[in-house]
N, C-alpha and C positions, 0 to 999 in steps of 0.2 A: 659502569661496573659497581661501583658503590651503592647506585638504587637500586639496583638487582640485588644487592648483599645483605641491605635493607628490608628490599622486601619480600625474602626470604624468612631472614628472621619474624618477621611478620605474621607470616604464614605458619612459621614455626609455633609461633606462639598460640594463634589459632587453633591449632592440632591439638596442641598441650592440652590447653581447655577445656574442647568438646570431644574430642575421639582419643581421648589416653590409650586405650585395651583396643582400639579398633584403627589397625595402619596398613593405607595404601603404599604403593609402591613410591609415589611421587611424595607422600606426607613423609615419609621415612626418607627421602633426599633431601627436602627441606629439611626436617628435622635434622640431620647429619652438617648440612649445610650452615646451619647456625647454631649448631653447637660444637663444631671443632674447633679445636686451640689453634694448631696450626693458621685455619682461613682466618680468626681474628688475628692473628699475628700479623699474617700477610695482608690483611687490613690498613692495619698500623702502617705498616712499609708503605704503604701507598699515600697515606696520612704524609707521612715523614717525605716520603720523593715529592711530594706536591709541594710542601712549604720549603721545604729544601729549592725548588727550581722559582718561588715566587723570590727567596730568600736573593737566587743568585740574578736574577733582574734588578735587584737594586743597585746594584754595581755600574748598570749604566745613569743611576741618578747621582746629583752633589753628592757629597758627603760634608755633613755640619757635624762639630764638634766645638766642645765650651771646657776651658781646663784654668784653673784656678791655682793661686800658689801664695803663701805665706810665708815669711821668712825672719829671723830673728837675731841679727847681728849681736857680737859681741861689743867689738867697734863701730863707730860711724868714719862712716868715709870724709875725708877734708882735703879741699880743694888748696887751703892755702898753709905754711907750716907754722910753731907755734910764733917765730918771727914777725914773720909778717902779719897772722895777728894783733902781736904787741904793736907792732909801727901805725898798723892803721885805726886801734882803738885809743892812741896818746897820740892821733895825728895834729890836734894844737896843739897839748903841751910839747910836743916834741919840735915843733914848729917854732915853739917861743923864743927861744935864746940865738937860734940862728939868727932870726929877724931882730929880733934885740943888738946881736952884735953889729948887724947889716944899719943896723936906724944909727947906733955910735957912729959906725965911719964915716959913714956920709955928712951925719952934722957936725964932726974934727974938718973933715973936707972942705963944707961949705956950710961956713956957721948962720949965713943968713936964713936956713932953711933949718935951722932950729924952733919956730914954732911951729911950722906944719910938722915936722916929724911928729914933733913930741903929741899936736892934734891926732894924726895916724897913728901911733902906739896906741895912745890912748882907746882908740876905735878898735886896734887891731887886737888888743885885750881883753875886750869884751867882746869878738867874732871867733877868740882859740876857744869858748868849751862847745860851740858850734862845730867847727870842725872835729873836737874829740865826738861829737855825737853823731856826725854823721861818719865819720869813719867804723862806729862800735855799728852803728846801723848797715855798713858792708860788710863786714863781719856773720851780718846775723843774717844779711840775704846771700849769703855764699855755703850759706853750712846746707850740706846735707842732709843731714837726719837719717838716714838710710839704714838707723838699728832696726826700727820695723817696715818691711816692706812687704809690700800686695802689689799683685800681678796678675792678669786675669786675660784671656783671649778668649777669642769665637772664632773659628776657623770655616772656610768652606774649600773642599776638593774636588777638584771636577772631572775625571778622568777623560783625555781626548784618545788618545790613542795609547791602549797598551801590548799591540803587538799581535792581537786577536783572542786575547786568552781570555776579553769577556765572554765574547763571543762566543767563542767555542766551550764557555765553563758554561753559559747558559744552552747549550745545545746539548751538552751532557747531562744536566738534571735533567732536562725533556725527555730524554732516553732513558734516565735511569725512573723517572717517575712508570712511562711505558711500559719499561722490563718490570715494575713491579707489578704491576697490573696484567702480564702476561703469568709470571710466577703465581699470584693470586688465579688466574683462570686456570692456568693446568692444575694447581691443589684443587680448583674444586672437582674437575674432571678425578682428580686418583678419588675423592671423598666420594662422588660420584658410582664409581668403578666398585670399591669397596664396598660401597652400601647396599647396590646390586647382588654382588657376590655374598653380600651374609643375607640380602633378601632370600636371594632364591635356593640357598645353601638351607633357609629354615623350610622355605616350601618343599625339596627335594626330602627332607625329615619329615614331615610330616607327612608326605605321602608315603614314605618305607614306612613310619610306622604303621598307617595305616592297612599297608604290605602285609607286616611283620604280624599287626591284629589279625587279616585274615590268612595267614599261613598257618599261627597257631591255632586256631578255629577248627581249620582243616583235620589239621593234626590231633586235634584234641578231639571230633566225630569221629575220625580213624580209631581214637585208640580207644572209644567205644565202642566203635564195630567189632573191632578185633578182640576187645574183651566178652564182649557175644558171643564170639566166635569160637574164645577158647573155654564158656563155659557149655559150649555145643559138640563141642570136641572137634572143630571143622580147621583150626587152627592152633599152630603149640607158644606153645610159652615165648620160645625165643621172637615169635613175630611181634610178640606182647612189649617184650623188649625194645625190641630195635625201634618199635613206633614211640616208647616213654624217651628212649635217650634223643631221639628227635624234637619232641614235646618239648625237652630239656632245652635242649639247644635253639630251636625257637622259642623259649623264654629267655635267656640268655641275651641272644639276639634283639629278642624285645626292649630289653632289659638296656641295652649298649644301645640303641637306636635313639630311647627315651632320655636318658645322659646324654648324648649325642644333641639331641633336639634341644635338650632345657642350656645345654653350653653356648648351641648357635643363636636363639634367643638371648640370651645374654652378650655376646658377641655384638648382635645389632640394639641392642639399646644402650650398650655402651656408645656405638656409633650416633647413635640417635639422643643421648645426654641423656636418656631416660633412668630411672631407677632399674641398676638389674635385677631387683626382686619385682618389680610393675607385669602384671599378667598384663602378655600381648595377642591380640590375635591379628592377623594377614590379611589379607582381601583374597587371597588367593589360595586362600589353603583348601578351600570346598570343590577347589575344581577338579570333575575328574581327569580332564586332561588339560594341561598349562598350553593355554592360548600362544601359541608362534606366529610370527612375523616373517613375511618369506623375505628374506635378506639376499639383495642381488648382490652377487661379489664380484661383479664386476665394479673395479673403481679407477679412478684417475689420479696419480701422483701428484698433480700440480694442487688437487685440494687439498691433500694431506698437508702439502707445501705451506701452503696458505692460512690453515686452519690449526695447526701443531701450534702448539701455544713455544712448546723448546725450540723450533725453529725459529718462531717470531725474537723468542730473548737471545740467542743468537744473534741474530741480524742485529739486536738495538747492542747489544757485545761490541759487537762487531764497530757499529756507530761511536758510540762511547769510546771503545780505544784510539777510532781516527782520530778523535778530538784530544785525546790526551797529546797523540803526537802536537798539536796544534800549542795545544796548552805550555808544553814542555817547551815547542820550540820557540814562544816568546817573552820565556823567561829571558830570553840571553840576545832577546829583540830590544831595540829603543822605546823607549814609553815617555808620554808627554801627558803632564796635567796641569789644568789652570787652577791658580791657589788666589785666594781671598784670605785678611786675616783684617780683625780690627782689636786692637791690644789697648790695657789701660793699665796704669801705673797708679802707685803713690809709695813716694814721693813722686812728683808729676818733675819733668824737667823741662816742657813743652814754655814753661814763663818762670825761667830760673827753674829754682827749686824750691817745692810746693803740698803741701800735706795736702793736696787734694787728689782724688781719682780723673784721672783727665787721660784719653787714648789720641788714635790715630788708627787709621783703615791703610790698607795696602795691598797689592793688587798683584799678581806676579808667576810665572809659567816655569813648571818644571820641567827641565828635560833631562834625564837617565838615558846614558848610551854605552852598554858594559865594552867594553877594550878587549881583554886578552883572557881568559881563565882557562888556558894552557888544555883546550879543546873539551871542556866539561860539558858546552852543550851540546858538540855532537857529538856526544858519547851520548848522554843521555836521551836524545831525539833516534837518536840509531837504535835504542832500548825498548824507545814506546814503540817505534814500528815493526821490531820484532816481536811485542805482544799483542800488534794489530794483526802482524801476518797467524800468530797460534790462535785467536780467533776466526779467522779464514777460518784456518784448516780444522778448526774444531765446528763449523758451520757444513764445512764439506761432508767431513765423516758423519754427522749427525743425518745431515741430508740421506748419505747411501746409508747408515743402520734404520733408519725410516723407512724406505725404500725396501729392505726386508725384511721389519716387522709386520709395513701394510702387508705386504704377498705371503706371509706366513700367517698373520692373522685369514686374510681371505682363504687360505689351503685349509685352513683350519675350521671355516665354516662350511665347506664344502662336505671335508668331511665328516663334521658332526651330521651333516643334511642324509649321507649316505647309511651314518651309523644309526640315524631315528629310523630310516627308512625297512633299514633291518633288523632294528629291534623290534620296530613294529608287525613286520613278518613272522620274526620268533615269536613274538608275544602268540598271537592268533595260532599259530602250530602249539604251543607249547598248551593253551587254553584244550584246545581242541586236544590232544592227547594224554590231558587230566581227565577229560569229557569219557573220554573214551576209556582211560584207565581206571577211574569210578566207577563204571555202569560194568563193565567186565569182572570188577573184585564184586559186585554187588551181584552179580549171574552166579560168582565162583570160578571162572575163569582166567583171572588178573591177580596174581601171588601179592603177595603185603608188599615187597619188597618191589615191584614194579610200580604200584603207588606211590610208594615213598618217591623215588625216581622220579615218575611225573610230578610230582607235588614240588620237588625240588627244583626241576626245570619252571615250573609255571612261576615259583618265586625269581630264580633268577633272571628269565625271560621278563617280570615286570620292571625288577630291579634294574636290568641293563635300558630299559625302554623312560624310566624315572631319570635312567643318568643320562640317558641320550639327551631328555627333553631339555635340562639343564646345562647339558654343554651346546645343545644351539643357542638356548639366552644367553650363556655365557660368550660364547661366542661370536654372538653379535654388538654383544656390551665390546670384548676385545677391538673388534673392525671399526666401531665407531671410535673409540677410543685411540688408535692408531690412526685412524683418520682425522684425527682433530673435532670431529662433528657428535658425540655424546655431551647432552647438554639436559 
């Protein structure tokens, strides 16, 4: 659909170039074709439903995510209180007098062991600022530091089962991608439709004028004979008359045909994005009779079926709502996903406590199973498939008013078929009793007033035979149009 839209535009552009003032039937669809808002609209939408449905296939792929965190304490956190600090940074001097008293009583005790003691004091004096040092050094490998802290993960999520709502959400863009590309083919059929309709709505003017040129013609040699006539004395005044206020009113006539013409012109190059001041001309305006197409009206329902672009979006309707039931009903379904995560800290705690960035990986399966929510999904599933069933039945009726637009279109080609057939009869009688109404006022036989009559029937008789011809093309554009197959 899109290199058709493409190369349309294409083509449009071609026309621009070389045949501005000079448009066929087909140039003037093209034309239409790529310059209406609407179809680039519905362009778009097809844009949008595509990335949208590529969008919802990722849902079956991981999912990675990277989240970062800084943090700025007021206090730092401490493992031990300010006690126990003091104890373990004075752990030899606090040590000393104990063992000082302990060295007394034993050598009161047993005095012969008065020089090793006093040897071990001595030693154990010089071992207390070791112990203060390594004490102040537990101290400093237990602190925290925790006023600045960084945090950092990469996660990955794997969806296993959520119930079918991927499932079914990627079966819904497929569908809505479809229906826009259906949407987009019936706009161009209406652009289509219309652009016909102001084609042959300018060709049907230009042939009245053409009419309406020779009608006054007529009239205008008339009301020179007649002023012959009346300076012969063979006719009075009042014929003089009634031939001028005729004169009138085929200028009048003219006059509204040619307004008429330059509006419908304008009409299709607005269609056409062209300048509505741009002189146009037709491919078909020289002809003196507009080439038909015998159109069998016999047709088959099952094409119109098949070929209705509303039918088709319909059914993807239709599609789409099944899948929402689906969708809705695994919200309230169990879902299982497999989680990866690999986290990094600092302060690190992995070796104590540590100003450095140091993580760990972890591996680990989610399962969601909702409980009770006091019947909210089947209310809601009971919801989508009543707007699966108004679907249906907006499919059904769509189907029967199809059904007799085709048969009212085809009645309707028929009887335009009938009404050319008999304008075309009129026409030839009507020709034939001017023929005959001229040559008898030109003997003297045929009063002014029986001319004028003729003259008026030969207009009408062309006029109805102009509008015949344009309601069989019209008519035809109709049939295929309700049949799905104008293209």
């Amino acid at each position: 659909m899109k290199k058709v839209f493409l190369l349309t535009i294409l083509l449009s552009l071609t026309f621009i170039g070389k045949a501005q003032n000079f448009l066929s039937l087909d140039s003037c669809r093209a034309l239409a074709l790529a310059n209406n808002k609407d179809l680039l609209i519905s362009n778009e939408k097809i844009n949008a439903a595509h990335y949208q449905r590529k969008a919802a296939f990722t849902n079956y792929l991981p999912n990675f995510s990277a989240t970062g965190a800084y943090m700025r304490n007021q206090k730092e956190f401490s493992l031990l209180n300010n006690d126990q600090k003091a104890a373990l940074s004075g752990l030899g001097t606090n040590l000393a007098g104990p063992i000082q008293q302990a060295a007394t009583e034993i050598a009161t005790a047993h005095p012969e062991l008065k020089p090793l003691i006093a040897s071990l004091s001595g030693k154990l004096g010089a071992a207390l600022p070791a112990l203060d040092r390594a004490g102040n050094s537990l101290v400093d490998a237990l602190r925290t530091d925790t006023r600045n802290v960084y945090a950092g993960a990469l996660t990955l999520t794997q969806p296993l089962y959520m119930g079918g709502k991927i499932r079914a959400y990627n079966k819904i863009t497929k569908y809505a991608e479809e229906l826009a590309q259906e949407q987009h083919h019936g706009g161009m059929q209406e652009v289509i439709m219309s652009t016909d309709q102001a084609y042959w709505q300018v060709i049907s003017l230009v042939n009245k004028k053409k009419l309406a040129e020779g009608y006054l013609k007529l009239l205008q040699q008339l009301d020179g004979d007649v002023e012959k006539m009346i300076n012969e004395g063979v006719a009075t005044k009042a014929d003089g008359l009634s031939v001028r206020v005729k004169v009138n009113e085929a200028e009048m006539t003219l006059t509204k045909v040619e307004d008429g013409l330059s509006l419908a012109r304008m009409l299709l190059c607005q269609l056409c994005g062209i300048d509505l001041s741009s002189p146009i001309t037709l491919a078909d305006e020289n002809m003196e009779d507009i080439p038909l197409l015998t159109t069998d009206p016999h047709f088959d329902l099952s094409t119109a079926y098949e070929n209705r672009p509303e039918i088709r979006s319909l059914e993807l309707a239709t599609q789409i709502y099944k899948q929402k039931v689906n969708v809705t009903r695994a919200e309230h379904l169990p879902s299982i996903a497999l989680m990866g995560n690999y986290m990094v800290t600092n302060p690190s705690v992995f070796n104590s406590f540590e100003n450095k960035f140091k993580g760990m990986w972890n591996v680990g399966v989610m399962v969601q199973i909702p409980i009770w929510h006091w019947g909210e999904g089947i209310y809601k599933t009971r919801a989508a498939k009543a707007e699966a069933r108004i679907a249906q039945y907006q499919l059904q009726d769509a189907r029967e008013k199809i059904e007799l637009q085709v048969n009212q279109a085809a009645f309707k080609v028929k009887e335009a078929g009938k009404k050319l057939v008999m304008s075309s009869k009129n026409m030839e009688k009507a020709e034939e009793n001017l023929r005959y109404a001229t040559l008898g006022f030109k003997e003297g036989v045929i009063a002014t007033s029986n001319v004028l009559e003729a003259q008026t029937a030969w207009l009408s008789a062309h006029s109805e035979k102009i509008d015949a011809q344009i309601d069989v093309k019209l008519t035809e554009i109709y049939l295929k149009k309700s049949l799905g197959t104008l293209k």
